[in-house]
C-alpha positions in Angstrom: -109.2 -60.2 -96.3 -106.9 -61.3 -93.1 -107.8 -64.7 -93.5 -105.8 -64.7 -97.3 -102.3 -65.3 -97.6 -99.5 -63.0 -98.0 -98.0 -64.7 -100.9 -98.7 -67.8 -102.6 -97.2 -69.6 -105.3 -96.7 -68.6 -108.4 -100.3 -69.0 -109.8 -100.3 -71.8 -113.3 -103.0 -73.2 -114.8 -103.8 -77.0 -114.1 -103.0 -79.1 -116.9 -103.6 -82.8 -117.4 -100.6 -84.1 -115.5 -102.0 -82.0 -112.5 -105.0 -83.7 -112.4 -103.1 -87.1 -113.1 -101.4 -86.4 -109.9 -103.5 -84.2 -108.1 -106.5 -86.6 -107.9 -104.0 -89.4 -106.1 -102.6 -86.9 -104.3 -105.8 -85.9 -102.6 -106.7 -89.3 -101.7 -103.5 -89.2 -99.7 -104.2 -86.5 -98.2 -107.7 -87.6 -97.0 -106.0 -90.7 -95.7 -103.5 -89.0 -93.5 -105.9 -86.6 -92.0 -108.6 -89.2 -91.2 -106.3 -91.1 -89.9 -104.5 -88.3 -87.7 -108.9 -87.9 -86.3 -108.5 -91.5 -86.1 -105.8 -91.3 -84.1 -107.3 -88.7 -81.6 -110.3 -90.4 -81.0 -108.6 -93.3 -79.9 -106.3 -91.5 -77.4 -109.6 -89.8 -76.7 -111.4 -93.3 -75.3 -107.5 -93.9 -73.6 -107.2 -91.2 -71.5 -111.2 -91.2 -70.2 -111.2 -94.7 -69.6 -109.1 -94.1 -66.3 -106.0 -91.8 -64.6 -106.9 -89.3 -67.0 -104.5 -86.7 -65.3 -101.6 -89.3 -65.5 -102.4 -90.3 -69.2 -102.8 -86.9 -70.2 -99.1 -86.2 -68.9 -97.8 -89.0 -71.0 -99.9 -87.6 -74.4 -98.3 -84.3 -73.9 -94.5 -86.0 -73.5 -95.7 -88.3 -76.5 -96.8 -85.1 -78.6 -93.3 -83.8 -77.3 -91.4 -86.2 -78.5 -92.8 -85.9 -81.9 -91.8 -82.5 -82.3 -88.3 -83.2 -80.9 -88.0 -85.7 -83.5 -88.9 -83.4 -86.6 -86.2 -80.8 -85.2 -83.4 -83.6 -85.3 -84.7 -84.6 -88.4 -84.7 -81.7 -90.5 -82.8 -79.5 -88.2 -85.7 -76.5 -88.5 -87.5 -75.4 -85.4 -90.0 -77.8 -83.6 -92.6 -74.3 -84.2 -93.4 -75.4 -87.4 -95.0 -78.7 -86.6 -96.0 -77.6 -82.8 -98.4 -74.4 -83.2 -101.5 -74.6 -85.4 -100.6 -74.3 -88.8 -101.2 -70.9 -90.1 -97.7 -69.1 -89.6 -96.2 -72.6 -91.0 -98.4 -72.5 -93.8 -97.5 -69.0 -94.7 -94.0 -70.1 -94.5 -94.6 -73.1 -97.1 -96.8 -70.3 -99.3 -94.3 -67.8 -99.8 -91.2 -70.1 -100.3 -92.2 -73.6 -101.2 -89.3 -74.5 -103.0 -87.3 -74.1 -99.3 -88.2 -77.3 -98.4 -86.6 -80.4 -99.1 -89.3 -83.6 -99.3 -87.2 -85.2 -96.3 -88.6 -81.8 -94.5 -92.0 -82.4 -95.8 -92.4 -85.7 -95.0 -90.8 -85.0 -91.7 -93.8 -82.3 -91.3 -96.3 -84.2 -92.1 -95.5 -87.5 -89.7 -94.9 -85.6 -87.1 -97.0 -82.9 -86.7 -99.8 -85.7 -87.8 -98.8 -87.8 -84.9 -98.8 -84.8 -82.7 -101.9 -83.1 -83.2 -103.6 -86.7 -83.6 -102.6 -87.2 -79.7 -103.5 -83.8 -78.7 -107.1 -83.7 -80.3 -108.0 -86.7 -77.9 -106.2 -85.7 -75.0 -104.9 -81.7 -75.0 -106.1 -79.1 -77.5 -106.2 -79.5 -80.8 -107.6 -76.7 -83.4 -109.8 -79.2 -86.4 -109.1 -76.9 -89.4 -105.5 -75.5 -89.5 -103.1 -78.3 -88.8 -105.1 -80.2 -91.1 -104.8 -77.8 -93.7 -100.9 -77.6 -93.1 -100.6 -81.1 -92.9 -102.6 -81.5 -96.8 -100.5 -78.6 -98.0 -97.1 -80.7 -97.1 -98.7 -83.4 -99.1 -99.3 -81.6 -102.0 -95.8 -80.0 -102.1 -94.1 -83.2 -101.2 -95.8 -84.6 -104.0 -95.3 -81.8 -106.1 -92.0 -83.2 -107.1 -93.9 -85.7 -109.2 -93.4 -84.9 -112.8 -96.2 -82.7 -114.1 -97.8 -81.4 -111.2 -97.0 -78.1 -110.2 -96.1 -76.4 -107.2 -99.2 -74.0 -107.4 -101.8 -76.5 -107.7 -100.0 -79.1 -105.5 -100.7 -76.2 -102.7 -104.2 -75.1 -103.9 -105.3 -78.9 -103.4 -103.7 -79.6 -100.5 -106.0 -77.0 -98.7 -109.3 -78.0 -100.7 -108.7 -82.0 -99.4 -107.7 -81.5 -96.4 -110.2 -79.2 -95.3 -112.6 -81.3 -96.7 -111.8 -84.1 -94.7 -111.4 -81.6 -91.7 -115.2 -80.6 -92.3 -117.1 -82.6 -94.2 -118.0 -79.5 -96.5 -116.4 -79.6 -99.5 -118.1 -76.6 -100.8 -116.9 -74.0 -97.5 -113.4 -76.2 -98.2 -112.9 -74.4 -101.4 -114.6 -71.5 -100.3 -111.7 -71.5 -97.7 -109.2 -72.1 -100.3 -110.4 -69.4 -102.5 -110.0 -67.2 -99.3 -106.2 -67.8 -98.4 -105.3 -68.2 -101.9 -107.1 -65.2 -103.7 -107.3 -64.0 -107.3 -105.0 -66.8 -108.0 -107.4 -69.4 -106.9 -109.7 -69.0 -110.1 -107.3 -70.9 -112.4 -107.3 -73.8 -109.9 -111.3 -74.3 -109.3 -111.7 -77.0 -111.4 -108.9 -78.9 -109.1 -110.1 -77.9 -106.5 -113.4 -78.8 -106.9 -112.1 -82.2 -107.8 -110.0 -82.8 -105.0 -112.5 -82.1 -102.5 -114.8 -84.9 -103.9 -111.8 -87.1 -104.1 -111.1 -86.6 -100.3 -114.5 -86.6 -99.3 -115.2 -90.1 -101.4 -111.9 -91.6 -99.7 -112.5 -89.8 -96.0 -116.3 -91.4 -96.6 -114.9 -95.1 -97.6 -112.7 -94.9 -94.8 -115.3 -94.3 -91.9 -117.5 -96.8 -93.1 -115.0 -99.4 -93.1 -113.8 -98.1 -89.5 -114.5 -100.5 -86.9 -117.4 -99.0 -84.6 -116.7 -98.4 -80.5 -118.0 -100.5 -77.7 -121.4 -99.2 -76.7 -119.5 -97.9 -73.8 -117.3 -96.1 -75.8 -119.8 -94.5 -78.2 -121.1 -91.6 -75.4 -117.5 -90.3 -74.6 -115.8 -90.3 -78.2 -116.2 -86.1 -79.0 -113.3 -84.8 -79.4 
């Protein structure tokens, strides 16, 4: 279908040091995407509260800057980290290995920072920068010994998209979707990994301070 990916990594089948590695490595992931959500809400209740038009303009240079700083820091285009995901994400799909972890990790801050400020204050798509952001996770972590490349991306998408929705069925559903025929050897992790990030998102909201009741009418994003 259009929604699969062109290529994908070179499809393995999960053994134990992938679920050794994979299960922290969800758990990560679900951290840094609830707390990119948690990050937009709160720039959310900023820019409402007053001047909205001025606070907005200082989001948008904010979000800016985050992107200027992954180009200095990796010296790849500010593209990958600015636009929603899904051209970056073929990019890491079809050569994963042309990454360095300092680009990773550069991806990941930043474009977790950025989207973060523009889901509370300028646009911010829910399911694709999040995916992107747990596929960076996984590969960054994929140079942990015994987890592969292949599952490192297959469970970045299941987490993270679990986090994203809240569905961790339609998350590997959606996983299955990009990744294809390839996907079958990685169910089991995947299944895994989407309970893992849904447990951890789950923990983290209930031990998320709750708004002011003046707060709690204006906090969609």
């Amino acid at each position: 279908g259009a929604l699969g990916l062109p290529k994908v990594p070179p499809d393995t089948v999960p053994d134990a040091g992938d679920f050794l590695w994979g299960l922290p490595a969800a758990a990560l992931i679900a951290v840094i995407v609830s707390m990119a959500h948690g990050l937009g809400e709160r720039t959310h209740r900023w820019t409402s509260a007053r001047g909205t038009a001025v606070r907005t303009v200082v989001c948008a240079v904010a979000a800016g800057v985050c992107l200027t700083a992954y180009a200095l820091l990796t010296g790849r285009s500010p593209e990958e980290a600015a636009l929603s995901g899904q051209t970056t994400l073929g990019q890491l799909a079809e050569n994963p290995h042309g990454w360095s972890v300092l680009a990773l990790v550069a991806l990941v801050l930043c474009k977790a920072l950025a989207w973060g400020i523009s889901l509370g204050s300028l646009r911010g798509g829910p399911i694709f920068p999040a995916v992107l952001l747990g596929v960076a996770t996984g590969l960054a972590c994929a140079g942990l010994p015994g987890l592969g490349t292949a599952p490192a991306f297959a469970l970045g998408i299941s987490a993270a998209a679990t986090v994203a929705t809240g569905l961790p069925l339609t998350s590997c559903v959606l996983a299955v979707l990009l990744l294809g025929r390839d996907a079958y050897n990685q169910m089991p992790l995947l299944v895994l990994a989407a309970v893992t990030a849904l447990l951890v998102s789950r923990l983290r909201a209930s031990r998320r301070p709750r708004p002011a009741p003046a707060d709690v009418q204006d906090t969609s994003l």
